[in-house]
Short mmCIF file of the C-alpha atoms (twelve columns), coordinates in Angstrom:
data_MODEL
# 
_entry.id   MODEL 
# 
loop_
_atom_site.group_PDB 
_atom_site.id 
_atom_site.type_symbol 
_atom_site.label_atom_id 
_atom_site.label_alt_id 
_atom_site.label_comp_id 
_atom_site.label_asym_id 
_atom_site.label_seq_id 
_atom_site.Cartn_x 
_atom_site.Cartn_y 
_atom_site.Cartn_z 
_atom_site.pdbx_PDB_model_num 
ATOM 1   C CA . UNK A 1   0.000  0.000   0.000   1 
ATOM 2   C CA . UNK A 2   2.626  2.373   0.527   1 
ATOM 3   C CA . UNK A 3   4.210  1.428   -2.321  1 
ATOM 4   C CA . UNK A 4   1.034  2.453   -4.288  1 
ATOM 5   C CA . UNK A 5   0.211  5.722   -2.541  1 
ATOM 6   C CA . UNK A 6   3.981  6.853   -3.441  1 
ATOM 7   C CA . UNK A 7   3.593  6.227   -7.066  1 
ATOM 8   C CA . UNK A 8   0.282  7.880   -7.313  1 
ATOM 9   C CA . UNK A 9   1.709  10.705  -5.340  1 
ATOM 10  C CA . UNK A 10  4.946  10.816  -7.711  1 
ATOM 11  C CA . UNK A 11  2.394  10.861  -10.763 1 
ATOM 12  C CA . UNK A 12  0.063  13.459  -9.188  1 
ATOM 13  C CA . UNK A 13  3.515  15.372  -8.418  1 
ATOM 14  C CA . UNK A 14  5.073  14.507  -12.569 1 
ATOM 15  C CA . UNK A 15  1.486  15.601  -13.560 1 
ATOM 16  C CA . UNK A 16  1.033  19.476  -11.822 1 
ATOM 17  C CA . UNK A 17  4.628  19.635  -13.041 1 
ATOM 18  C CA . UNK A 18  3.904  18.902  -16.697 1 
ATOM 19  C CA . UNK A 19  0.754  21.442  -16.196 1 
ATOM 20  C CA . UNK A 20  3.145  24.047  -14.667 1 
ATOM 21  C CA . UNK A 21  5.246  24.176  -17.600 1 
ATOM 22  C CA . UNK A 22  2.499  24.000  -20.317 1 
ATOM 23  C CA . UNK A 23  1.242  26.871  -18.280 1 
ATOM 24  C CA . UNK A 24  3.890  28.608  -18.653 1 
ATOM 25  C CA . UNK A 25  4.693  28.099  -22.028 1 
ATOM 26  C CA . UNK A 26  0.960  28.727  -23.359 1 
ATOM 27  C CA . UNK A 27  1.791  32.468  -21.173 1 
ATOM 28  C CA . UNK A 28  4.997  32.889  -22.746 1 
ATOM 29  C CA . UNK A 29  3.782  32.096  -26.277 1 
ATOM 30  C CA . UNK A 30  0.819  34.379  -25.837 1 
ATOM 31  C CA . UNK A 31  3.220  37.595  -24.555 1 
ATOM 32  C CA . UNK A 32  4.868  36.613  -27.578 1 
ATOM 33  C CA . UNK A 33  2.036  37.393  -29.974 1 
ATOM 34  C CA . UNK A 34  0.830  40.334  -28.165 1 
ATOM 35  C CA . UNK A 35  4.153  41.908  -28.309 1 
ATOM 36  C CA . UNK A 36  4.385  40.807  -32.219 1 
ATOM 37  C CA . UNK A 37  0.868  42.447  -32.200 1 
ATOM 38  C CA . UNK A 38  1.580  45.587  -30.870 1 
ATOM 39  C CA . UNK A 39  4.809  45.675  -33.316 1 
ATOM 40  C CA . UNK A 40  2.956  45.403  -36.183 1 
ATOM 41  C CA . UNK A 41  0.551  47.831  -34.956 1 
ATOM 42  C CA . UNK A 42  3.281  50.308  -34.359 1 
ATOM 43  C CA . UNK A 43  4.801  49.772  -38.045 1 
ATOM 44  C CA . UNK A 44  1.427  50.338  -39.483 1 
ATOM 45  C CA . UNK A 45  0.228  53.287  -37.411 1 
ATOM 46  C CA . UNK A 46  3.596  54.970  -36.422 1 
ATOM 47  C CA . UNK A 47  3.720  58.787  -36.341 1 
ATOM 48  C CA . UNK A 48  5.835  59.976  -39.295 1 
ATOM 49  C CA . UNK A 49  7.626  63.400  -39.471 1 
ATOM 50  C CA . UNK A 50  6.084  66.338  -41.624 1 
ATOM 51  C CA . UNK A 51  8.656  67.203  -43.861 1 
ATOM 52  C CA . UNK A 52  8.567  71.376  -45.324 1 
ATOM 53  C CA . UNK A 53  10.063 72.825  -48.321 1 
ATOM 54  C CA . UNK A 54  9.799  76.700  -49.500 1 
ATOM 55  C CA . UNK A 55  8.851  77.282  -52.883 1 
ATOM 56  C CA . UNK A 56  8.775  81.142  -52.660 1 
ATOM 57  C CA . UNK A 57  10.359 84.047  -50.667 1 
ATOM 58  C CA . UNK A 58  9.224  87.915  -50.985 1 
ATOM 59  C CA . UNK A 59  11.676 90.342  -49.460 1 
ATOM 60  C CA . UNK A 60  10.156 93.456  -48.727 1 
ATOM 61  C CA . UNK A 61  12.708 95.727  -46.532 1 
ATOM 62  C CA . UNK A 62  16.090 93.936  -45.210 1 
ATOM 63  C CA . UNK A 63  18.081 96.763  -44.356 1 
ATOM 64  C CA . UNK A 64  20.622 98.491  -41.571 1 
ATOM 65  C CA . UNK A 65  19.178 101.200 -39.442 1 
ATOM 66  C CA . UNK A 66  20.804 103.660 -37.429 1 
ATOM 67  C CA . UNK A 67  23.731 102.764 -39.798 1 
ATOM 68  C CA . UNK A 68  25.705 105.967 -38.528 1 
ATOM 69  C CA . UNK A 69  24.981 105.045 -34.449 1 
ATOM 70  C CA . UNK A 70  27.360 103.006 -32.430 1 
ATOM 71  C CA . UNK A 71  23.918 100.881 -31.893 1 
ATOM 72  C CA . UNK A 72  23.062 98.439  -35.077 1 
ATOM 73  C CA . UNK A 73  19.736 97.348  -35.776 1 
ATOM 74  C CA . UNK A 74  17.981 95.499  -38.432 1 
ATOM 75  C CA . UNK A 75  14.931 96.517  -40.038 1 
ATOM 76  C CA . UNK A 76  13.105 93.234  -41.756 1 
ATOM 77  C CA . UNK A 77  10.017 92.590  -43.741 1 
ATOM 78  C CA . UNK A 78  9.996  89.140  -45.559 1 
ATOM 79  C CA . UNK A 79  7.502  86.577  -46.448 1 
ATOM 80  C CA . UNK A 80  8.207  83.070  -47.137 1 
ATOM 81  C CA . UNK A 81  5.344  80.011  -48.375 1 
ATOM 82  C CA . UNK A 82  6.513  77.193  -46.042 1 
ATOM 83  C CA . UNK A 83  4.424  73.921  -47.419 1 
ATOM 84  C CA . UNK A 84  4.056  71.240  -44.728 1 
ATOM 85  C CA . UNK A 85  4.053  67.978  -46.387 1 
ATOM 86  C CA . UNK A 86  2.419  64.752  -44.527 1 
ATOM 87  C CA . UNK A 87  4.064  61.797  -45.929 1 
ATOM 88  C CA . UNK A 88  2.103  59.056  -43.969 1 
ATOM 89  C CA . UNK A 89  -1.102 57.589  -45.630 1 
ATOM 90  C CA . UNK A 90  -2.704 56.389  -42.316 1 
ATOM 91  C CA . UNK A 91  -1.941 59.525  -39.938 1 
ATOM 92  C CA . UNK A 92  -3.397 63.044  -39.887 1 
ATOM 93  C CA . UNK A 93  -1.528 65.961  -38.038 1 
ATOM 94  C CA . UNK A 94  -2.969 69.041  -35.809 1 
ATOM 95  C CA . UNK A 95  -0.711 71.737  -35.165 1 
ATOM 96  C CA . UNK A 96  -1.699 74.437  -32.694 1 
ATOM 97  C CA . UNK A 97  0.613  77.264  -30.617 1 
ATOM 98  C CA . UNK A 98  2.976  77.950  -33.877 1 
ATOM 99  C CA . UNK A 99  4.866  81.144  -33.912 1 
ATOM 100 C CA . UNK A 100 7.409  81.935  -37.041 1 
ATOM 101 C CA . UNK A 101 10.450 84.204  -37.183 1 
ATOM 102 C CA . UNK A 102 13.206 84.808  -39.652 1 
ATOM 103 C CA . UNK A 103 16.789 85.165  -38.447 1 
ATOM 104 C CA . UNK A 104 19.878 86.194  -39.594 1 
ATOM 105 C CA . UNK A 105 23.436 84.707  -38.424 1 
ATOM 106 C CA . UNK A 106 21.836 82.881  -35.646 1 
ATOM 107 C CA . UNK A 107 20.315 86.423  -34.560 1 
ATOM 108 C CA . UNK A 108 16.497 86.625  -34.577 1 
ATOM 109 C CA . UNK A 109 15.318 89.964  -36.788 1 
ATOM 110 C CA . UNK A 110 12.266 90.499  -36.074 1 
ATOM 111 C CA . UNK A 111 9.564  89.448  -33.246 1 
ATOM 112 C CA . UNK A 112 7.767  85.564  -33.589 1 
ATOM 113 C CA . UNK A 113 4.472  86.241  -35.151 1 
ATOM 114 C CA . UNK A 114 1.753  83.858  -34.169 1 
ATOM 115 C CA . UNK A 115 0.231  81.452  -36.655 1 
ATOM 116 C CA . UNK A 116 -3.551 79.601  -36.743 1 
ATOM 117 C CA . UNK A 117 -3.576 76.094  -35.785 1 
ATOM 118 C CA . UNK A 118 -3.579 73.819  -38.780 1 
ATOM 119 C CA . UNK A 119 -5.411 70.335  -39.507 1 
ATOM 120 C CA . UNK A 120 -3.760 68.224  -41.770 1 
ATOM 121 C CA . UNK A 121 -5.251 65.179  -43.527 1 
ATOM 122 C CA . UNK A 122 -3.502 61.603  -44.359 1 
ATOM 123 C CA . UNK A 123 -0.430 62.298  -47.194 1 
ATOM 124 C CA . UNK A 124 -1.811 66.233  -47.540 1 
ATOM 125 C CA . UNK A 125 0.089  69.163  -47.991 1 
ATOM 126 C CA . UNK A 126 -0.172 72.175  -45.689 1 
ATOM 127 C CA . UNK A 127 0.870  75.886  -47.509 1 
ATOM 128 C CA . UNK A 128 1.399  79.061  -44.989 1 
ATOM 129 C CA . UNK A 129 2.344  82.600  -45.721 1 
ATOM 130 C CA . UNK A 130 3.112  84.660  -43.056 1 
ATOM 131 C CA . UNK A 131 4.181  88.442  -43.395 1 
ATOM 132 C CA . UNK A 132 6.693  88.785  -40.992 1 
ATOM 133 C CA . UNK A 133 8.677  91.687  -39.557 1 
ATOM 134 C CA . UNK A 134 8.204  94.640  -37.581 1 
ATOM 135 C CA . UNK A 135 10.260 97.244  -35.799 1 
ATOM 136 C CA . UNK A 136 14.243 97.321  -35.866 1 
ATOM 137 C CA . UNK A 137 15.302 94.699  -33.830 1 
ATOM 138 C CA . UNK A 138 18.787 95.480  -32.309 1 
ATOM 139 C CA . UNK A 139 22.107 92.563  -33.987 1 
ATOM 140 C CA . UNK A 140 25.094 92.472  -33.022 1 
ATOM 141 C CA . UNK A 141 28.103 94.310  -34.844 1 
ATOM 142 C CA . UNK A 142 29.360 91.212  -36.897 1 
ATOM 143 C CA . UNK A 143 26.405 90.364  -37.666 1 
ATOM 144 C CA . UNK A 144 25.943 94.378  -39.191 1 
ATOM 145 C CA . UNK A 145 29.062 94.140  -41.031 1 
ATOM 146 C CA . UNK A 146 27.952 90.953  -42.633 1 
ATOM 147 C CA . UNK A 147 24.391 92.017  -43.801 1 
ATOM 148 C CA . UNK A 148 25.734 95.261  -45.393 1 
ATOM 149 C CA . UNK A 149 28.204 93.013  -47.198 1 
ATOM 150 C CA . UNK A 150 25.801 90.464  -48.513 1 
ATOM 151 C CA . UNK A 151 23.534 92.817  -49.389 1 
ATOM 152 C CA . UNK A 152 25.908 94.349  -51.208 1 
ATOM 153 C CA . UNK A 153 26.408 91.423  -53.179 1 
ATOM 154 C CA . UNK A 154 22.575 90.998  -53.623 1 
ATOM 155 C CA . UNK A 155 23.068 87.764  -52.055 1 
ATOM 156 C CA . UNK A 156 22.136 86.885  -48.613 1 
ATOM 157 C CA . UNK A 157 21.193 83.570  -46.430 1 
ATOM 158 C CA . UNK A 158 18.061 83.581  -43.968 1 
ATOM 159 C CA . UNK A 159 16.631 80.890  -41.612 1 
ATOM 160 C CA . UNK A 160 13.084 80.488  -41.502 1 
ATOM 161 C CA . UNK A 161 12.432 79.377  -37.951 1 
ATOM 162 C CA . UNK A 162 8.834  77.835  -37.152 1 
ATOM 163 C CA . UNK A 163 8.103  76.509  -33.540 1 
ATOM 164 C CA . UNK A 164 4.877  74.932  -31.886 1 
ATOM 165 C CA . UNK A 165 3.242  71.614  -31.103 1 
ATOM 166 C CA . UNK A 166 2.042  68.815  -33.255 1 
ATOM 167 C CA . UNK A 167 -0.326 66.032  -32.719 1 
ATOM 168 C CA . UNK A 168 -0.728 62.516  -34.415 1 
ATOM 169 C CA . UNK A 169 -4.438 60.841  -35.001 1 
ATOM 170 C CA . UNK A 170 -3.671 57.303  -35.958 1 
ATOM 171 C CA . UNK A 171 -6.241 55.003  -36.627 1 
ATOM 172 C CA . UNK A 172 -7.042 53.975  -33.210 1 
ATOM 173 C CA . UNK A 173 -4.417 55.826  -31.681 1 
ATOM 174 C CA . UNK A 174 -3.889 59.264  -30.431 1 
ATOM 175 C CA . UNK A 175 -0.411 60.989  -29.604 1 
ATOM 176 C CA . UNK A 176 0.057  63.263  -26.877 1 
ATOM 177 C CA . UNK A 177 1.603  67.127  -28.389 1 
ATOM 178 C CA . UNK A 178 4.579  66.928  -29.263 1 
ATOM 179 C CA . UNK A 179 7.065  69.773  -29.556 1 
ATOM 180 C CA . UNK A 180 7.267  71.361  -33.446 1 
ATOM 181 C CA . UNK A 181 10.491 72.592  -34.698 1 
ATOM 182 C CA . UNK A 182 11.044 73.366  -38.288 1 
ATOM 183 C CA . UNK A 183 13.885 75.651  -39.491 1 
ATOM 184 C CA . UNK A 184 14.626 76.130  -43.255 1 
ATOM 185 C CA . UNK A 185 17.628 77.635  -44.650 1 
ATOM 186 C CA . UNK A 186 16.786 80.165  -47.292 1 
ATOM 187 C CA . UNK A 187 19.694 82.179  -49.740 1 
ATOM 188 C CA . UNK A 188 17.820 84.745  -52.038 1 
ATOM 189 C CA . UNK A 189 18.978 87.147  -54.102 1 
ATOM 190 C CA . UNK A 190 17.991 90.630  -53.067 1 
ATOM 191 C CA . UNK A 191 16.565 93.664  -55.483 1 
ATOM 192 C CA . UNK A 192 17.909 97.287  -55.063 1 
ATOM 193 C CA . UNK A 193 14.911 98.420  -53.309 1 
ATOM 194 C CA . UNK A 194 14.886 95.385  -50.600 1 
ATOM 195 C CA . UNK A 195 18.414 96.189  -49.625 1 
ATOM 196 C CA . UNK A 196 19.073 99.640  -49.368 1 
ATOM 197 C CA . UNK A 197 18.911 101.509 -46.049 1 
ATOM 198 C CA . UNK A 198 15.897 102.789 -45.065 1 
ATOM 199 C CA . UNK A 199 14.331 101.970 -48.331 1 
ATOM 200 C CA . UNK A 200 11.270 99.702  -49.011 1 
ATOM 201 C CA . UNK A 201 9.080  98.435  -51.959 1 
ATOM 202 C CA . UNK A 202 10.791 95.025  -52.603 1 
ATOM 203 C CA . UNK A 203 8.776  91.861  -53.403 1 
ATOM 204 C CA . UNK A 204 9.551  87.964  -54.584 1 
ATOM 205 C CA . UNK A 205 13.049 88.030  -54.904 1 
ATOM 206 C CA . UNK A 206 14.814 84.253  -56.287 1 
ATOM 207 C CA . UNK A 207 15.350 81.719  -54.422 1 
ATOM 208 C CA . UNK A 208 19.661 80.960  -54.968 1 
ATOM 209 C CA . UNK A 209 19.927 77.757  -53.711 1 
ATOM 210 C CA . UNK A 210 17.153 74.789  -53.150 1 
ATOM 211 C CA . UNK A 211 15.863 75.587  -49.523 1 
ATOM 212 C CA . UNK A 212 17.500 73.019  -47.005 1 
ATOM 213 C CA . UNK A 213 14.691 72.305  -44.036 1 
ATOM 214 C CA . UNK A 214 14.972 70.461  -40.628 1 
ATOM 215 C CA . UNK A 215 11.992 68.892  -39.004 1 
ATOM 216 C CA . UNK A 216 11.593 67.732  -35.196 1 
ATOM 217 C CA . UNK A 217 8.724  66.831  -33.545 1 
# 
């Protein structure tokens, strides 16, 4: 008899064994196709990055003032189309809080002017004109120097600097905001009337070189 009771005891024990492990392997097998889920979910509806070009640029007034004081300052008036392309064919985008600026040697010259908020549809494009400028914004003296001897040349390289938040509708997902930073690299060629001091009356001007943009978000 106790010979019997210690083999059925040895088989109960070999049995809840066996179960432990085909537990176990039945939980490991299904973490391993919810995680191969949620992979291919992430392929399919991952956020992509807008990407931005500029087609056009308008220079209006780009010009020294208080040229004779000790003190420089920058007078600026420049538009620029900045198209927002959205290169994923499952996501739309919402941007809200953008502000856009133009700057000059790593010297902003003029104040950010607020933009709209935008909705953007699956593999749209997004165009935006802003008129920016304002007062004379104080620069630095090498940076001066520099913008009376580009515009001298009629040549002269501005970053397009656009900042806010973005936010990703994916299918059945929705992405927090995300911080927006686009910056474009623009050289145009300036007329007479852009680039003199204290003049005005300037308009599209050619765009040099093919617009090199940055996009994080």
């Amino acid at each position: 008899m106790d010979v019997s009771r210690k083999a059925r005891f040895c088989e109960a024990h070999h049995r809840a064994r066996r179960l432990r492990h085909l537990a176990t392997a039945a939980l490991a097998v299904a973490a391993l196709a919810a995680a191969a889920a949620a992979l291919v979910l992430y392929l399919v509806y991952r956020p992509v990055m807008p990407q931005a070009s500029v087609p056009r640029a308008a220079v209006y007034r780009l010009a020294l003032a208080n040229a004779s004081s000790s003190a420089h300052a920058l007078a600026a008036s420049v538009q620029f189309t900045l198209v927002l392309h959205n290169p994923s064919d499952r996501a739309s985008l919402l941007y809200d809080g953008l502000v856009a600026y133009a700057s000059y040697r790593g010297e902003p010259v003029m104040p950010p002017a607020p933009l709209p908020p935008v909705a953007q549809d699956r593999g749209a494009d997004v165009a935006m004109s802003p008129l920016l400028g304002g007062a004379a914004v104080p620069v630095s003296p090498d940076a001066a120097r520099a913008l009376a001897a580009d515009c001298a040349a009629r040549r002269v390289q501005l970053r397009l600097v656009v900042m806010g938040r973005v936010k990703y509708r994916s299918g059945p997902f929705r992405s927090g905001w995300r911080d927006l930073y686009v910056r474009c690299n623009v050289v145009v060629g300036l007329s007479t009337e852009a680039a003199v001091a204290g003049g005005g009356g300037g308009g599209d001007v050619p765009l040099l070189e093919y617009p090199r943009c940055a996009v994080d978000a």
